[in-house]
C-alpha positions as CSV (number, residue, x, y, z in Angstrom):
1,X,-25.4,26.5,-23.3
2,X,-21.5,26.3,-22.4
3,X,-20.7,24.2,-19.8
4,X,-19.1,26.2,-16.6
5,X,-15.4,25.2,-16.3
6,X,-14.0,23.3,-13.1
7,X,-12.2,25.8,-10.9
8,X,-8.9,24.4,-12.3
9,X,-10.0,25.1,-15.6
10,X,-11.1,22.1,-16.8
11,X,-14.0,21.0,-18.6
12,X,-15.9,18.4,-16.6
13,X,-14.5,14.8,-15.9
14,X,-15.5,13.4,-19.5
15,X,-11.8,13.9,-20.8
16,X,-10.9,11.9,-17.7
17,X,-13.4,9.5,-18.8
18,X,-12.1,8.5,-22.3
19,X,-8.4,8.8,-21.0
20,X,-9.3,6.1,-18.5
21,X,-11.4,4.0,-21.1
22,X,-7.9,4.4,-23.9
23,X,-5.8,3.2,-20.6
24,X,-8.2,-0.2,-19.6
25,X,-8.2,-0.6,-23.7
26,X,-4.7,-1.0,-23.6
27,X,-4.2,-2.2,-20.9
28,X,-5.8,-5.2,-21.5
29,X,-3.8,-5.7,-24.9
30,X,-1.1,-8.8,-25.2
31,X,2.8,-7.6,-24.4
32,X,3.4,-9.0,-28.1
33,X,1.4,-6.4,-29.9
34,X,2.8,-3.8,-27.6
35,X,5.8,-4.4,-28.5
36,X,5.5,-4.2,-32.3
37,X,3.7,-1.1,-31.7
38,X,6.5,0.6,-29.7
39,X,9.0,-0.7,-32.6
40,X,6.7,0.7,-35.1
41,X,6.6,3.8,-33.1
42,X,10.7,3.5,-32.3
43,X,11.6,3.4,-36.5
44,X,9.2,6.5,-37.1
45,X,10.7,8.4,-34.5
46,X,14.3,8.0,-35.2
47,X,14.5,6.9,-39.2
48,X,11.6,9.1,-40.3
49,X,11.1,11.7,-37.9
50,X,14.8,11.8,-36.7
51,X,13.2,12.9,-33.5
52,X,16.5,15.1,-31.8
53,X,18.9,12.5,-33.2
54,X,21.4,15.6,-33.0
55,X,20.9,16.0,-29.6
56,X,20.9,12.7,-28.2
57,X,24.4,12.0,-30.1
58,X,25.6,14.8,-28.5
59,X,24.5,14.3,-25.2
60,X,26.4,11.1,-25.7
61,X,29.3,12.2,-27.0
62,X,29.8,14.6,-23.9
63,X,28.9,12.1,-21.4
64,X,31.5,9.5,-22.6
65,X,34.2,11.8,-23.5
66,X,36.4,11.4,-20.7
67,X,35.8,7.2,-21.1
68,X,38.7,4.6,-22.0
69,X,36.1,1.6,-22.0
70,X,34.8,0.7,-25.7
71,X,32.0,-0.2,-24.2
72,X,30.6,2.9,-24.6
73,X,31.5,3.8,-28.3
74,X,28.1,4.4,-29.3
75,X,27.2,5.0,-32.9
76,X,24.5,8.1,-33.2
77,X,23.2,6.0,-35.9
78,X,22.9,2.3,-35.3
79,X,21.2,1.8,-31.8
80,X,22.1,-1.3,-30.1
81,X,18.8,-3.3,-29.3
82,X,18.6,-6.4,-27.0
């Protein structure tokens, strides 16, 4: 038998569940490894992926077009890190 959906259209609250067990999980991880996996995550998404690398040069391009400062000579290619 199926269960009956929530009136919003949801099924139960066992999603809920395991999205709230994956958030303590990490949550409870050390800043060091989060970090290497958001720069994991970071070189997949721009170098492999190129995840809207047009877009986000453009969108820069436009929004420091009337600019004098070289400050904000960005290169579309080489992000500056901290």
């Amino acid at each position: 038998m199926r269960p009956m959906p929530d009136t919003d259209g949801s099924f139960g609250g066992s999603g809920r569940r395991i999205g709230f067990a994956i958030l303590g999980a990490v949550g409870h991880l050390p800043f060091w490894f989060l970090y290497g996996v958001a720069d994991i995550l970071f070189a997949l998404a721009y170098y492999i992926v190129r995840y809207r690398r047009r877009l986000v040069a453009r969108n820069l391009a436009e929004s420091c077009a009337g600019s004098r400062s070289s400050s904000t000579a960005i290169s579309p290619t080489m992000p500056s890190r901290p």
